[in-house]
N, C-alpha and C positions, 0 to 999 in steps of 0.2 A: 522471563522475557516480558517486557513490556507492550503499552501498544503506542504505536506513532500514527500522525497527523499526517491523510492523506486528501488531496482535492479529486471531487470526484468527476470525472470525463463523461461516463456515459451513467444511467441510472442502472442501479440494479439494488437486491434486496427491500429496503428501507432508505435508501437513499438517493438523492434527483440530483441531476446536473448543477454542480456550481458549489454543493455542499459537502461540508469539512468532514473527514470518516475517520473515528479511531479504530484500527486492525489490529489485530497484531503480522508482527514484522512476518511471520509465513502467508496468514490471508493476503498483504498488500504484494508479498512478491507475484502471486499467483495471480491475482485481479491485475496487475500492472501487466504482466506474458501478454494478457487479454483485452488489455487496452483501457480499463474501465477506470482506472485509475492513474496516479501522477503523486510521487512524493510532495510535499509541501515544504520541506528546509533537507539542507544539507543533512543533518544527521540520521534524518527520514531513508532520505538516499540511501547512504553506508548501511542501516541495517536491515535493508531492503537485500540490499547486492550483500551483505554476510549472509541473509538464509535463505537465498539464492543459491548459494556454494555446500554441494552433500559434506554431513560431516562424519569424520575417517572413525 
């Protein structure tokens, strides 16, 4: 899995308000629950919401 392009909301780690974060798709679903982050394109979205979803 790759990582995708998130905007970030509030600061945390290494990162301040308004700057672009590459995650991977589990970190940004977890930081997003939290509010601390925001997908940046549609595709961001979808693999956000896939590892979001436990798998069988």
């Amino acid at each position: 899995m790759g990582k995708i392009k998130v905007h970030v909301l509030r600061p945390f780690e290494r990162y301040k308000k308004g700057d672009t974060a590459e995650l991977t798709p589990t970190k940004a679903s977890a930081l997003e629950k939290m509010g601390l982050v925001e997908p940046s394109t549609k595709t961001a979205e979808k693999q956000i919401a896939k590892a979001d979803k436990p798998s069988a």
